[in-house]
N, C-alpha and C positions, 0 to 999 in steps of 0.2 A: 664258933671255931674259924670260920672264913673272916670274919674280920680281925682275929690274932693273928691269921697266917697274914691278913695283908700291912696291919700295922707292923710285926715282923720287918716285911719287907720295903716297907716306907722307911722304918729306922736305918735297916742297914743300908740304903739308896742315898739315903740323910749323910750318914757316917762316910761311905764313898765319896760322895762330892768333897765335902770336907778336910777327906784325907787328899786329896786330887787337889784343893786349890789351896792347900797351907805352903807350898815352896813358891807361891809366888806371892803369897800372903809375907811371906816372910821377908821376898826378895822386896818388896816395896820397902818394909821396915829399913831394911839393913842398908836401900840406899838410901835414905832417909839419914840414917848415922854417918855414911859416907859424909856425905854433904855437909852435916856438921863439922866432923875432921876436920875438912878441907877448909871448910870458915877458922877452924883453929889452929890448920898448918899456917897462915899468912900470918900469923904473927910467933910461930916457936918454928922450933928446930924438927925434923924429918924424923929424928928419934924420937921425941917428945908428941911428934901426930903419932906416928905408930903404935907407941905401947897407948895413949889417950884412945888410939879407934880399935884395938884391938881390947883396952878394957872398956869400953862400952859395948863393945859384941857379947862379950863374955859374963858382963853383967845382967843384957837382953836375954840369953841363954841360944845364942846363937855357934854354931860349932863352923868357924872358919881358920883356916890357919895361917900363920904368920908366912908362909911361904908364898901364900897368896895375895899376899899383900905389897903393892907394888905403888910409892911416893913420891913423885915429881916435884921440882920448884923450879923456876927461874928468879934472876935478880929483878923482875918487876915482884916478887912475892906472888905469882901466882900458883897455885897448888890443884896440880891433879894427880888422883890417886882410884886407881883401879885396881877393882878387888875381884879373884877368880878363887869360884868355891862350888862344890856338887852338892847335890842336894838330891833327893827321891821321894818317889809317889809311894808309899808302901797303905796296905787298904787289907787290914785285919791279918795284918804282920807279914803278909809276903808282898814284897816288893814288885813294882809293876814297870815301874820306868826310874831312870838315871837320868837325872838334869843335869847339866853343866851350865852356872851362871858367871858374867865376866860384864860386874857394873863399874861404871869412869862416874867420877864427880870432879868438878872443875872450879874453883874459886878465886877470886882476884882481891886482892887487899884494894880495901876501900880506906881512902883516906880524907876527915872528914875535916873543913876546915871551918872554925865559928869565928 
């Protein structure tokens, strides 16, 4: 019996952490996709990265919204695009903390001469 009750409690200790480092699990991904975008804005239009990094999010199963999404260029082609999205710790369905994340990715058109 004492070791059901302690495996028990290793699972849900297990599940806790889990639930605790998946928003930042997540935030590495998603600027991961930033960065992408941002390689892909230096050569299309500010409309064309946006709906492009907003359907990679949505394909990842990421829930960020279009409001949050904010695309820079200058005439050198360089592209930065900062994305603000919340996210939370919830640990056997009730919620324990509110995250607010606000990632920047920066890319510069490379141009490669042979």
């Amino acid at each position: 019996m004492k070791n059901l009750i302690l495996t028990a409690v290793a699972i849900a200790i297990v599940i806790a952490i889990g639930s605790a480092a998946k928003p930042y699990w997540d935030k590495y991904w998603i600027q991961k996709e930033i960065e992408v975008a941002a390689v892909y804005g230096t050569k299309n239009t500010l409309d064309s990265t946006k709906a492009f990094l907003l359907g990679k999010l949505k394909e990842e199963g990421y829930h960020v919204r279009e409001e949050g999404i904010f695309i820079e260029k200058d005439s050198k082609n360089t592209v930065t695009i900062t994305v603000r999205y919340s996210d939370k710790i919830s640990i056997f369905g009730n919620e324990v903390q509110k995250l607010n994340f606000t990632l920047t990715a920066t890319e510069k058109e490379i141009k490669a001469y042979y």
